[in-house]
Structures are given as structure tokens and as C-alpha cells.
Phi, psi and omega in degrees: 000118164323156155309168184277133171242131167245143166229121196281155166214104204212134218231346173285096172274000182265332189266009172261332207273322184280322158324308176280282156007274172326300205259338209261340185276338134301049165079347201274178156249156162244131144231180202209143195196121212264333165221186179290339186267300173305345185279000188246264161030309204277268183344313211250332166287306195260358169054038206299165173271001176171149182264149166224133236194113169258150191280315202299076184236133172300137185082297206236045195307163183323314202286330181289293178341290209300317159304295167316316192273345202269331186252010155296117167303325191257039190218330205289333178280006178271113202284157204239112152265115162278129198225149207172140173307332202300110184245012168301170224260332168329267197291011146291319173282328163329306189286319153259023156252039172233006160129328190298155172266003174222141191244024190308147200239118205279181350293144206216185208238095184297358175296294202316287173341287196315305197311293191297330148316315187283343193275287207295321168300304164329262220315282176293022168256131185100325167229137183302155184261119202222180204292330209226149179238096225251157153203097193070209166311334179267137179252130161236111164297103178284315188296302176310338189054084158194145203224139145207177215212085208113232179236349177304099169279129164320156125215143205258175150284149182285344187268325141287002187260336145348268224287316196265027167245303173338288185304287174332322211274344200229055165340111159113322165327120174263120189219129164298140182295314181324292168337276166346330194257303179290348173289312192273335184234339201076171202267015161289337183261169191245122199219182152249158184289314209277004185263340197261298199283017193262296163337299193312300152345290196297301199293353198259316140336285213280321197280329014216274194295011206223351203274345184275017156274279179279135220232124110021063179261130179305120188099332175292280256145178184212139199231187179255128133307107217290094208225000000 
């Protein structure tokens, strides 16, 4: 297998510059595009294997960028880290109910960055990371942010819709409420485990004939059931 190819969208020629550098020394290859319309441009030639995307962009801002790669069919499986000065809790949410799978927040750590890339890679290996996600009765729509269960559609909270894409995505996977929190809430916020098993509760709920796909392991954890 070839490298993993990234393409930064970054207008910070100094923070492009510390980005290639960083990823070309863990294995990647990198390219790069200075506004939102050459990085989509880019995207749609070169097909990176992940975005890292900033909102603050001359012409174009991210979120728009981010909209735009999201509703391209031949564009919508790459998963995107958003990276920005902005850390109010709004444009976080924004920014993943428009698809991205990561939020950093700048001035940010390049370890941090790698570690959450290197996450992201995982994730798509063995299964492509794609818009919809079937397991059984349930379908999950990323673009649409929509669940159903059947022919039922559902609703969630973004922090469930989070937690039951987390999950879905690794059938059998035994994950720590900790684990859990930092995939779902990030490692900033300030939650508690009883905060994990209170979602779990409501989605489990929500899920109603579906709701026994996640299953309780004692000591553990919680898992996806494999169906």
C-alpha cells in the first residue's frame, strides 16, 4: 500500500508549513491549498485520504468548504478535521453537523493533531468511511445527521447521534466510558462516566426495537453488537 495522502486547507503558511513537516515524518504524503476554492479544487483531483481544514479561509470559509466536500458524492467519504482558532461550543457544533469527524482547537499541539489523524486512519481501515452506515435495523445518514430504525426515522441529539456513529462503526468493539467521551464529548470537556451512561440510557431508549445493538459489559464498557 502507497501513503496515506493529506490535504491541508490552510491560508497560515507557517501553520502549512509546520503540518507538512509533522505528517511527512509519520509517513504521509501532503498537499496544500492557501483558499477554500483551490482546496475543493485539490479534493476533487487528488482525492486525499483526510482533510485538515481550517474555517478562517480567504474566499471561502471552511464550514462552507466543508458543506460543499460533504454533499459531493465522489467527495462526502473523506473524513475531515477541522482546525480553527474558533473553540466556541456553536462552530464545534457546526462543524460536525456538517460532516466533519474532528474539531481542534487552535493554538493546538502537533502530537495531538498526529494522534487524532493517526485515529482517523484506523478507523477507516477495513471499512471505507462512507456517508451511511447499515447494522441491522439501523441506518445512519452522516450528511443528512439522520437515523433510522426500519423505515422509522428517528431523533437524536448531536451528542447521540455522536455516540451511536462511534459505536456502529467497530461492531464488537469494547470501548471505556472514558474512551467514549473522548471520541464524543473531546478531551475538553468537562463530563463525568455517569454522563456516558445517562446518553446511553436516552439512545437505547430512542432506539426502541434496536435498542438491545448495545450491550453493557460489566467493568468494561459498552459495545455495538455484531448483527
Amino acid at each position: 500500500m502507497g501513503k496515506r495522502k493529506i490535504l491541508i486547507i490552510e491560508d497560515d503558511k507557517d501553520i502549512v508549513e509546520m503540518l507538512d513537516y509533522n505528517l511527512k515524518e509519520e509517513g504521509y504524503d501532503t498537499i496544500s491549498a492557501l483558499n477554500g476554492e483551490e482546496g475543493i479544487a485539490l479534493a476533487g483531483k487528488e482525492r486525499p485520504d483526510l482533510i485538515i481544514l481550517d474555517i478562517m479561509l480567504p474566499i471561502m470559509d471552511g464550514f462552507e468548504v466543508c458543506r460543499t466536500l460533504k454533499n459531493d458524492d465522489k467527495l462526502a467519504h473523506i473524513p475531515i478535521i477541522i482546525l480553527s482558532a474558533k473553540s466556541q461550543e456553536t462552530d464545534k457544533v457546526v462543524g460536525l453537523e456538517l460532516g466533519a469527524d474532528d474539531y481542534v482547537t487552535k493554538p493546538f499541539s502537533p502530537r495531538e493533531l498526529i494522534a487524532r489523524t493517526r485515529a482517523i486512519m484506523r478507523r477507516g481501515r477495513g471499512e471505507h468511511i462512507s456517508n451511511r452506515i447499515r447494522r441491522g435495523q439501523i441506518t445512519i445518514d452522516r450528511t443528512r445527521h439522520k437515523v433510522t430504525v426500519g423505515r422509522k426515522e428517528i431523533s437524536l441529539t448531536l451528542t447521540e447521534f455522536k455516540l451511536l456513529e462511534f459505536m456502529a462503526r467497530r461492531p464488537g468493539a469494547v470501548y471505556s466510558r472514558a474512551r467514549i467521551l473522548d471520541a464524543v464529548a473531546g478531551q475538553d470537556a468537562i463530563v463525568c462516566d455517569r454522563t456516558v451512561d445517562a446518553h446511553i440510557k436516552s439512545l437505547r431508549h430512542k432506539l426502541g426495537p434496536a435498542k438491545d445493538y448495545i450491550e453493557t459489559i460489566r467493568g468494561a464498557g459498552y459495545r455495538f453488537k455484531e448483527v
